[in-house]
MARZAKE-474556 format. One record per residue (C-alpha): residue number from 1; z, y negated, x. Coordinates in nm, 4 decimals. Each point is the difference from the previous one (the first is absolute). Example, Ala and Ser with C-alpha at 12.3 -4.5 7.8 and 13.67 -1.06 7.14 Angstrom:
! residues 2
R   guse         zz         yy         xx
R      1     0.7800     0.4500     1.2300
R      2    -0.0660    -0.3440     0.1370
***
This chain:
! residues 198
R   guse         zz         yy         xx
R      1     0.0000     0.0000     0.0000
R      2     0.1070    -0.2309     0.2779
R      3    -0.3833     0.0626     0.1445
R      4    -0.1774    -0.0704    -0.2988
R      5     0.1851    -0.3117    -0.0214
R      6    -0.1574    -0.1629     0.3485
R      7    -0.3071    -0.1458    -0.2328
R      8     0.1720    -0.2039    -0.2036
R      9     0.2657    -0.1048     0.2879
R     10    -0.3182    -0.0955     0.2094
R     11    -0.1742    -0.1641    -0.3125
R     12     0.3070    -0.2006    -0.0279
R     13     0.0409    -0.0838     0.3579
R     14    -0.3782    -0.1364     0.0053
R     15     0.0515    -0.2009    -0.2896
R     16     0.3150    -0.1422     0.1250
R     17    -0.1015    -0.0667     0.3703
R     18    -0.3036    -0.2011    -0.1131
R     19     0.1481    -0.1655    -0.2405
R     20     0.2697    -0.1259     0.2724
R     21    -0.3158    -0.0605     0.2008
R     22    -0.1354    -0.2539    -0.2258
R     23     0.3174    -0.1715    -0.1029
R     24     0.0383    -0.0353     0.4001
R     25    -0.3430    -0.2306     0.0162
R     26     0.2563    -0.2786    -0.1754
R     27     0.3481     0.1017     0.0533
R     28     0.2118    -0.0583     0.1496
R     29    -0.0631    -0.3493    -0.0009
R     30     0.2096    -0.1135     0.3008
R     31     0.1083     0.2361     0.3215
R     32     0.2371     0.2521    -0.1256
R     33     0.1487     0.2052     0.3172
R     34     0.0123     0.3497    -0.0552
R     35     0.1442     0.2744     0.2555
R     36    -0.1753    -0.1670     0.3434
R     37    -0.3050    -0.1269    -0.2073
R     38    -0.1150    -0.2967    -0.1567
R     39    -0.1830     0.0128    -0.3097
R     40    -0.1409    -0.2536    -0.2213
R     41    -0.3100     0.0083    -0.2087
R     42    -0.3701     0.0331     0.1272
R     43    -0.1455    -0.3156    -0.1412
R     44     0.3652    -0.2358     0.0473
R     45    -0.0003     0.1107     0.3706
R     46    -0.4133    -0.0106     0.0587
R     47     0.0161    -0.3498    -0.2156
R     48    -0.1037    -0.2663     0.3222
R     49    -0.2646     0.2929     0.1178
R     50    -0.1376     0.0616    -0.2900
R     51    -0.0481    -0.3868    -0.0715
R     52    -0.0897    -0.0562     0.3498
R     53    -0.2910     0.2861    -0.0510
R     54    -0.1014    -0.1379    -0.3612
R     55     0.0158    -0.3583     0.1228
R     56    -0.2631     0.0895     0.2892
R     57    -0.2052     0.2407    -0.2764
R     58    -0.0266    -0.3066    -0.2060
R     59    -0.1182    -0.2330     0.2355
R     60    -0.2515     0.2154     0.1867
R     61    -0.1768     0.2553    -0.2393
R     62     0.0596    -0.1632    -0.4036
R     63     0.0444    -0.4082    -0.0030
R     64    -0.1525    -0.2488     0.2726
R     65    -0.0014    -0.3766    -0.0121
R     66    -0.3927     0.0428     0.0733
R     67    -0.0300     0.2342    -0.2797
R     68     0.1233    -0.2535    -0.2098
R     69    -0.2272    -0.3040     0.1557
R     70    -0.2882     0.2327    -0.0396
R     71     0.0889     0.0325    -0.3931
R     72     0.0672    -0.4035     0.0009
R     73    -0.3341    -0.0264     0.1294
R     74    -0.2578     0.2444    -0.2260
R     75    -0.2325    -0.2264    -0.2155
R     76     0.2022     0.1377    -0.3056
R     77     0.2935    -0.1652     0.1008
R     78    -0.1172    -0.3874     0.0502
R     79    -0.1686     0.0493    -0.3609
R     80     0.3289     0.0962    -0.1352
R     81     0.1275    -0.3415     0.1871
R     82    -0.2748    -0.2173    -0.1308
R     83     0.0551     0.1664    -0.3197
R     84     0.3357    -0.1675    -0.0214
R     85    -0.0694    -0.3089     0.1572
R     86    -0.2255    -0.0186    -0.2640
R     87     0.2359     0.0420    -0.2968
R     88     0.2245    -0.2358     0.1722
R     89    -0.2538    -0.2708     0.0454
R     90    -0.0774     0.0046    -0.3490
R     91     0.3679    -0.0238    -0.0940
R     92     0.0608    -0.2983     0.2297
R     93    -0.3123    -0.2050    -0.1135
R     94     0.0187     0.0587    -0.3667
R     95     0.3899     0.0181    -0.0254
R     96     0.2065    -0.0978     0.2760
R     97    -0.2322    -0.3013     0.1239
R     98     0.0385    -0.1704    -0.3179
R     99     0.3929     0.0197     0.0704
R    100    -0.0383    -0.1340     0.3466
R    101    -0.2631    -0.2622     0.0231
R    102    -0.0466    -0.1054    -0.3785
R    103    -0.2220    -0.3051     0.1104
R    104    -0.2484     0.2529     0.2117
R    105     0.0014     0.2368    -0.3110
R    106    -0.1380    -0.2462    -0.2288
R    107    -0.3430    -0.0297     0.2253
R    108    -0.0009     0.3839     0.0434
R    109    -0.2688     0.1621    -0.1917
R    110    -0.1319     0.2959     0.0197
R    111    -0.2785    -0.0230     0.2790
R    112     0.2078    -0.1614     0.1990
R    113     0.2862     0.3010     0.0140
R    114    -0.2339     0.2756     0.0416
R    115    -0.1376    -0.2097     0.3177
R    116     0.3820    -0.0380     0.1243
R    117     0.0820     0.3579    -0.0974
R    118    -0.3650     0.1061     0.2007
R    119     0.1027    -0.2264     0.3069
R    120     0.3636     0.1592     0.0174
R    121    -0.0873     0.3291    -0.0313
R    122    -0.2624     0.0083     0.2889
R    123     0.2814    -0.1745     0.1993
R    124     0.1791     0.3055    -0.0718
R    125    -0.2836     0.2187     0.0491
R    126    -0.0325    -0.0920     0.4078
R    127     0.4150    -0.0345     0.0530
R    128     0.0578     0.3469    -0.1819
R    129    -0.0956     0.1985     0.2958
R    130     0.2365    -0.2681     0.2482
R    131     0.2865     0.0255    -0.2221
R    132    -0.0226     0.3854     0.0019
R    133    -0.0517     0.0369     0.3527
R    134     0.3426    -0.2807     0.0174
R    135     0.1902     0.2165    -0.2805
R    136    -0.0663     0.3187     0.1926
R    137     0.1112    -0.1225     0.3448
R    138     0.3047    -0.1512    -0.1421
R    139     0.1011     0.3675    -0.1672
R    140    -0.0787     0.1488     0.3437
R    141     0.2168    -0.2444     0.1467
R    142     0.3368     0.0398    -0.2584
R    143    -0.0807     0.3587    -0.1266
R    144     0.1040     0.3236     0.2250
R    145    -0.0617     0.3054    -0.2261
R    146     0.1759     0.2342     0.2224
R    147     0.2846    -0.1832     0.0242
R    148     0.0274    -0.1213    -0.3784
R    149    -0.0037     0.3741    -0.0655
R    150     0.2120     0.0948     0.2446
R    151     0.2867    -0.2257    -0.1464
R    152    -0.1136     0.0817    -0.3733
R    153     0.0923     0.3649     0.0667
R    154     0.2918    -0.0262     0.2242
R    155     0.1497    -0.1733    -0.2933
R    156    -0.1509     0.2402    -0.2748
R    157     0.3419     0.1885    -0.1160
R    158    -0.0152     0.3602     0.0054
R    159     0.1758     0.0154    -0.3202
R    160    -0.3549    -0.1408    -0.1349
R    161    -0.2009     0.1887     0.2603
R    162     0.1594     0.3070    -0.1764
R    163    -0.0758    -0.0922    -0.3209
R    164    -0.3269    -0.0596     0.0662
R    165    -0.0919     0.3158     0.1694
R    166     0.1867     0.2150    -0.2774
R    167    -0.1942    -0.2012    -0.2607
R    168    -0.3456     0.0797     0.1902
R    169     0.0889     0.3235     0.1209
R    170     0.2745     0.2260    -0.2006
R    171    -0.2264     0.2433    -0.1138
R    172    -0.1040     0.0860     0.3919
R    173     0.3887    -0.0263     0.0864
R    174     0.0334     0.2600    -0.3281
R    175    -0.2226     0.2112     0.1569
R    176     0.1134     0.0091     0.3729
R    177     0.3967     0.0867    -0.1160
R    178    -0.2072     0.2953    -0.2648
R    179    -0.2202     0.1063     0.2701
R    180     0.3356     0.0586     0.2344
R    181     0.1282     0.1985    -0.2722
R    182    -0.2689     0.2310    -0.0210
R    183    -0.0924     0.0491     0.3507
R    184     0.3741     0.0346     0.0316
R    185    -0.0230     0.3535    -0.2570
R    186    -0.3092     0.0973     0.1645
R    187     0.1694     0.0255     0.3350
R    188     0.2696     0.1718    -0.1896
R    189    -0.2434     0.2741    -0.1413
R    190    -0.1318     0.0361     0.3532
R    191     0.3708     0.0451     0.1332
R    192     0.0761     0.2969    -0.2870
R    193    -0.3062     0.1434     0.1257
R    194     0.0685     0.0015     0.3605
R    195     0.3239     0.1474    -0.1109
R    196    -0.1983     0.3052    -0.2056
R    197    -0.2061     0.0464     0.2610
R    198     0.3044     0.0166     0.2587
***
């Protein structure tokens, strides 16, 4: 009886052991000594190494300042631009300009705004590309990806890292503590049958 029992001790032991196992990527939190060892947590204790890795990922391979200048500066973009210079043009001489400058408005007709609206908007025509090229070199100047998310995960609590991952991933984390359980009573039908055999 005792033998037959080894399956569902091992089952129970591979359910257990990677259930610690994945309770131990979180916890404990802070350095808890134990015997001559230290043990914390996998992502808590890997938390500046893993930012320091993702920070450099992020920077390198998936988000450049040239990236973005290269976006900034597809014909797509300066339409959308003109598009609302545009909008606001027609705001500010029909609306606002009235407002401002009631004396001007009175001599305003409407000739005379499309002209200022078609002289503005081919000023901003030939400075879009400057001011892009000026916007760009200022975010290269004040923006450092790597280290903005370095710092943004060095402060990311684990408590929310945690969270996250279970919300993402419990049904994998489900599996790997079920999957311990049943290679755990396979290994235990291989044991009884080494033990037959012997």
């Amino acid at each position: 009886m005792i033998i037959w029992t080894l399956p569902i001790i091992a089952a129970l032991t591979g359910y257990i052991t990677n259930y610690i196992a994945i309770k131990m990527l979180f916890h404990p939190r802070k350095k808890v000594k134990f015997l001559f060892m230290e043990i914390q947590g996998i992502f808590p204790k890997r938390q500046k190494k893993l930012a320091e890795k993702l920070g450099k990922i992020v920077a390198e391979e998936l988000f450049s300042v040239e990236d973005v200048k290269k976006s900034l500066q597809k014909p797509g973009s300066s339409e959308e631009v003109e598009a609302v210079v545009n909008e606001k043009l027609d705001d500010f001489l029909d609306n606002r300009l009235t407002e401002i400058m009631p004396m001007l408005a009175m001599f305003m007709n409407d000739e005379l705004k499309q002209k200022i609206k078609a002289t503005l908007l081919a000023e901003v025509q030939l400075m879009l590309p400057e001011l892009i090229d000026r916007f760009v070199d200022k975010i290269e100047q004040d923006v450092d990806v790597e280290k903005t998310v370095y710092e943004k995960v060095v402060n990311f609590s684990t408590d929310k890292l945690e969270s996250i991952l279970y919300s993402i991933m419990s049904k994998e984390f489900k599996f790997i503590e079920l999957l311990g359980g049943v290679l755990g009573f396979i290994i235990g039908l291989i044991q009884i049958a080494i033990l037959q055999l012997q």
